[in-house]
Backbone as JSON, one array per atom type, in Angstrom:
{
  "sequence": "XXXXXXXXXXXXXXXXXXXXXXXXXXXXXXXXXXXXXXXXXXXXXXXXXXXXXXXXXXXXXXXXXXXXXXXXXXXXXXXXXXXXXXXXXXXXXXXXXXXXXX",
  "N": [[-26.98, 9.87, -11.72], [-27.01, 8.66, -15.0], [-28.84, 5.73, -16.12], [-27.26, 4.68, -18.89], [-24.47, 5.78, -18.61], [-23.59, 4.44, -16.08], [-23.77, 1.46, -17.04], [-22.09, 1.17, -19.24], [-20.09, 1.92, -17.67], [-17.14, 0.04, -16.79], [-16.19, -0.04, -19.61], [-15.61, 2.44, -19.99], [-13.79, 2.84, -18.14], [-11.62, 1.05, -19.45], [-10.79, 2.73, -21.79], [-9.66, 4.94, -20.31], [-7.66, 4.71, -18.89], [-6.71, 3.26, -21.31], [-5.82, 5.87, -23.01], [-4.34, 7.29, -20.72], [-5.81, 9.17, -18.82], [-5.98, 11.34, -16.49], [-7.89, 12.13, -14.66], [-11.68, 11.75, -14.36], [-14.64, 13.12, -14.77], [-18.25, 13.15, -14.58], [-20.5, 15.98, -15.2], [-23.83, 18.37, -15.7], [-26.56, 17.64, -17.3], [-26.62, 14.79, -17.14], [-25.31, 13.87, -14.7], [-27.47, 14.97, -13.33], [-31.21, 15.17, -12.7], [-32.41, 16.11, -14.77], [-31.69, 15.29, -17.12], [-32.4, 14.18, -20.89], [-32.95, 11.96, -23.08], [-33.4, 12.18, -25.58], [-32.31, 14.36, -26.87], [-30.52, 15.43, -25.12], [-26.5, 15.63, -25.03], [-23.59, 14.35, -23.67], [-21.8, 15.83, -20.82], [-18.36, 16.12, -20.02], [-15.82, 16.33, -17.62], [-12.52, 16.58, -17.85], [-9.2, 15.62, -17.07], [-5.63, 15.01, -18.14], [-2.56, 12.56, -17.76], [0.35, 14.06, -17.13], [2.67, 13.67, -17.84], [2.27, 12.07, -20.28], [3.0, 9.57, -22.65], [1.48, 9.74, -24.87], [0.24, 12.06, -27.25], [-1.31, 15.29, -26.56], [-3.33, 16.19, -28.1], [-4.24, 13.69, -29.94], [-4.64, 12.08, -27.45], [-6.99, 13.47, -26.37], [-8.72, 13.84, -28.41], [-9.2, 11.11, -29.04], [-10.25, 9.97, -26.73], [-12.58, 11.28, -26.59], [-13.75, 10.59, -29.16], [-14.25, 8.21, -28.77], [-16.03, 8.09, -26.48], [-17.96, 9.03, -27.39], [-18.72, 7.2, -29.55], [-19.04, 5.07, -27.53], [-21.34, 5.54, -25.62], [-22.81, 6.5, -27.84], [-24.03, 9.01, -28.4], [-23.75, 12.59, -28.91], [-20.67, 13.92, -27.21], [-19.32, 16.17, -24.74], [-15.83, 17.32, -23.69], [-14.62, 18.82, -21.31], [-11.94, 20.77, -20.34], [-10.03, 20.99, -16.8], [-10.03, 24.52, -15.95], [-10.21, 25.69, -17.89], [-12.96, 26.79, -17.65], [-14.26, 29.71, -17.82], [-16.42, 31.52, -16.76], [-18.26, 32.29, -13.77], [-20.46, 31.18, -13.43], [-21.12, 28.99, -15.05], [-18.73, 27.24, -13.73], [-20.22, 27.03, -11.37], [-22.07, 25.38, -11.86], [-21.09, 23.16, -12.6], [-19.88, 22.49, -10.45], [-21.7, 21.57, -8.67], [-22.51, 19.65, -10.12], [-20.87, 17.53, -10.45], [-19.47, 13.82, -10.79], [-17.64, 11.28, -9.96], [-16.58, 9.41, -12.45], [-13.41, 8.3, -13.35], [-10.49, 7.69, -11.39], [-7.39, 7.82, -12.03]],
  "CA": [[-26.25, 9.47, -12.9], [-27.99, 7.75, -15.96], [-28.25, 3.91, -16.57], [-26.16, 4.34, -19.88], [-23.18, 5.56, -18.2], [-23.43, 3.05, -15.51], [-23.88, 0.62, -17.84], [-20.74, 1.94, -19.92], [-18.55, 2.73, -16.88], [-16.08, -0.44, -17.52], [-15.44, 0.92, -20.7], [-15.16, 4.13, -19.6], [-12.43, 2.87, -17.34], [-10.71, 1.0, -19.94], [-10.49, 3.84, -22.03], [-9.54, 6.09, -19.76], [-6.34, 3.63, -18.76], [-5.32, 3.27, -22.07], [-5.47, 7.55, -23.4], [-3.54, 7.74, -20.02], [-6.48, 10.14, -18.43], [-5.64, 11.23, -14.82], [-9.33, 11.7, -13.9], [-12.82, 12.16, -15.78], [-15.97, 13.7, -14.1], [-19.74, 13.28, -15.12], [-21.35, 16.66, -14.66], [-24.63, 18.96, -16.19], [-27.86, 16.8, -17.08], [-26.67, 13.47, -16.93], [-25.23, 13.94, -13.49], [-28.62, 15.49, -12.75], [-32.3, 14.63, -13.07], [-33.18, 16.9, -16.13], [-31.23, 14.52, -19.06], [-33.23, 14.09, -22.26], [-32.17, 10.71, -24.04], [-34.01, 12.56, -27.09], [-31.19, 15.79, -27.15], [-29.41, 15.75, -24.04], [-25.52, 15.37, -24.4], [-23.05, 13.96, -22.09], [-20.88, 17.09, -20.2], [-17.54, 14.73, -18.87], [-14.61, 17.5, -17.41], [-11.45, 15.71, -18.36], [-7.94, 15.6, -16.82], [-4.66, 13.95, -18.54], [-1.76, 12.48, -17.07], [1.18, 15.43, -17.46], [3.92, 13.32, -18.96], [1.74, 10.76, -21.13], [3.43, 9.12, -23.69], [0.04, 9.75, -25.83], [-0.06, 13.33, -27.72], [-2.26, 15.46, -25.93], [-4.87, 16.13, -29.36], [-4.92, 12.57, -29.96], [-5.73, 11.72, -26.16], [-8.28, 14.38, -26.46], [-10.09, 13.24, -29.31], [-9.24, 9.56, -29.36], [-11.17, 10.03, -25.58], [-13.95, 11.88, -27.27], [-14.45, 9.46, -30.09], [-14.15, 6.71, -28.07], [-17.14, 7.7, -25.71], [-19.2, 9.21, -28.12], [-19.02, 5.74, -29.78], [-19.69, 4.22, -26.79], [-22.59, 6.41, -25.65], [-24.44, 6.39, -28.99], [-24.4, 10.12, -28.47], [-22.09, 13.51, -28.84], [-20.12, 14.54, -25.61], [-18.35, 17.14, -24.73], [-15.24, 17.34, -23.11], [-13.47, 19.89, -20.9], [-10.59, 20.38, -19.4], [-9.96, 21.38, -15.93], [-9.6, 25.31, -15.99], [-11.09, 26.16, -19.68], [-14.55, 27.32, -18.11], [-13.61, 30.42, -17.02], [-17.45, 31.52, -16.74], [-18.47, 31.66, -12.83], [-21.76, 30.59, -13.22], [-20.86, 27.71, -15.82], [-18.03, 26.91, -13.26], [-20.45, 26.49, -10.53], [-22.92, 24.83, -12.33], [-19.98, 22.02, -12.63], [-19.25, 21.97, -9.24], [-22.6, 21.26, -7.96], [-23.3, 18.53, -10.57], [-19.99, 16.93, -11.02], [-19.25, 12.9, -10.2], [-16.48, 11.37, -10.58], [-16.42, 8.46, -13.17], [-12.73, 7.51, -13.09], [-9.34, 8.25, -11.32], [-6.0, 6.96, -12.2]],
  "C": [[-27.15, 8.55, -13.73], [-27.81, 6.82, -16.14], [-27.08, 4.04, -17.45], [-24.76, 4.66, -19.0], [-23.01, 4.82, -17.39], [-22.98, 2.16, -16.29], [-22.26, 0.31, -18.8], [-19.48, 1.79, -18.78], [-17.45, 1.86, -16.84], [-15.49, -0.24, -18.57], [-15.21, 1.77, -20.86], [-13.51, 3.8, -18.88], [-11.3, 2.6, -18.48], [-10.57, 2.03, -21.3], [-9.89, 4.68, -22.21], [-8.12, 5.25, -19.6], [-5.69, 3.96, -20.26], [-5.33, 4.81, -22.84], [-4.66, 8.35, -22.08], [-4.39, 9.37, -19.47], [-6.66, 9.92, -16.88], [-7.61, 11.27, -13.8], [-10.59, 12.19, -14.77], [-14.5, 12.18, -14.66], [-17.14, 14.19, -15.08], [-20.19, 14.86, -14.49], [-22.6, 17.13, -15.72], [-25.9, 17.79, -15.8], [-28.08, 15.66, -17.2], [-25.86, 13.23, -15.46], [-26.52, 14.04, -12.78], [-29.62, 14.52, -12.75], [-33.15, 14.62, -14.23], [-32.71, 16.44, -17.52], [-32.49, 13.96, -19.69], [-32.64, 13.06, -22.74], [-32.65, 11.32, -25.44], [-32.92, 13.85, -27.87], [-30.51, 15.88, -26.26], [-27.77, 15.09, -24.67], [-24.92, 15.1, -23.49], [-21.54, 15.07, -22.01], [-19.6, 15.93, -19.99], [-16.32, 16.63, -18.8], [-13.56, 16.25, -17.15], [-9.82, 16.43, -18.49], [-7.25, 14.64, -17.13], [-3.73, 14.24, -17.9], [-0.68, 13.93, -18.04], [2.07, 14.71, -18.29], [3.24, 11.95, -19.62], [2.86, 10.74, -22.5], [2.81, 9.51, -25.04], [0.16, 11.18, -26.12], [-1.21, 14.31, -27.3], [-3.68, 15.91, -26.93], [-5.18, 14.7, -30.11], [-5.79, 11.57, -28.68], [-7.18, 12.46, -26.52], [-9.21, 13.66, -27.49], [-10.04, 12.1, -29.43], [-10.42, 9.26, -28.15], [-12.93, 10.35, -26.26], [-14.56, 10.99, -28.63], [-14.59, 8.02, -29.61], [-15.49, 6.4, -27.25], [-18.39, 7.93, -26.24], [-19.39, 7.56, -28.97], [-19.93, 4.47, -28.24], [-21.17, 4.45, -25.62], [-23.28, 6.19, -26.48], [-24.6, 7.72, -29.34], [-23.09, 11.56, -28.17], [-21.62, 13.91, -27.29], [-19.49, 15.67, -26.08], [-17.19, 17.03, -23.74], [-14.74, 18.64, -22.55], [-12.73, 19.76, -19.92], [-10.75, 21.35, -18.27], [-9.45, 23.35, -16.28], [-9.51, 26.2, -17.52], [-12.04, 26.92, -18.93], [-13.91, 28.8, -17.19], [-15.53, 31.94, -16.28], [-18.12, 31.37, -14.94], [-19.71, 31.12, -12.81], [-21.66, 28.85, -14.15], [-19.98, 26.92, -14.54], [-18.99, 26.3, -11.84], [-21.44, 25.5, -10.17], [-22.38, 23.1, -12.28], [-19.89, 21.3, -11.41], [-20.68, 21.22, -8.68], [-23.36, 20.06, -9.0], [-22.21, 17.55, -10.66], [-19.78, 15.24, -9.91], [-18.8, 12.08, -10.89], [-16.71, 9.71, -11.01], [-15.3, 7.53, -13.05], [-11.52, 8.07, -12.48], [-8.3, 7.28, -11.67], [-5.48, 6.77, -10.55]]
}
């Protein structure tokens, strides 16, 4: 995992607390060894609580503007059961680590 998200990961938590996000996993090339600080993005796979109070396209992007702010740099988010791709899917599994759970 890369210094910045270390670095970050209290504000990742609080965050993640208040958009009411059940769990949020680092995977691709900032899980890895092969991230680029010059073009690499940050992958995160991103689960919300089921009965949030919070709208689930303002969680979503309030999450996503929240870390790309606090990154410096664009993310991507996805949700559990979007990648439907087995090679993308296993690409996930074998890089993925888990940032925060509720």
């Amino acid at each position: 995992m890369i210094p910045l998200i270390e670095k970050q990961r209290p504000h990742v938590v609080e965050v993640c607390r208040r958009l009411h996000v059940r769990r949020l996993e680092l995977f691709g090339s900032a899980a890895r060894d092969d991230f680029d600080p010059s073009r690499s993005d940050i992958d995160l796979l991103v689960e919300f609580e089921p009965d949030s109070s919070v709208p689930a396209l303002e969680a979503y992007f309030g999450l996503k503007e929240a870390l790309e702010a606090l990154f410096g740099r664009r993310v991507d988010l996805v949700m559990p059961g979007a990648v439907r791709n087995p090679y993308v899917q296993a690409d996930i599994e074998r890089s993925r680590r888990l940032l925060y759970a509720a």
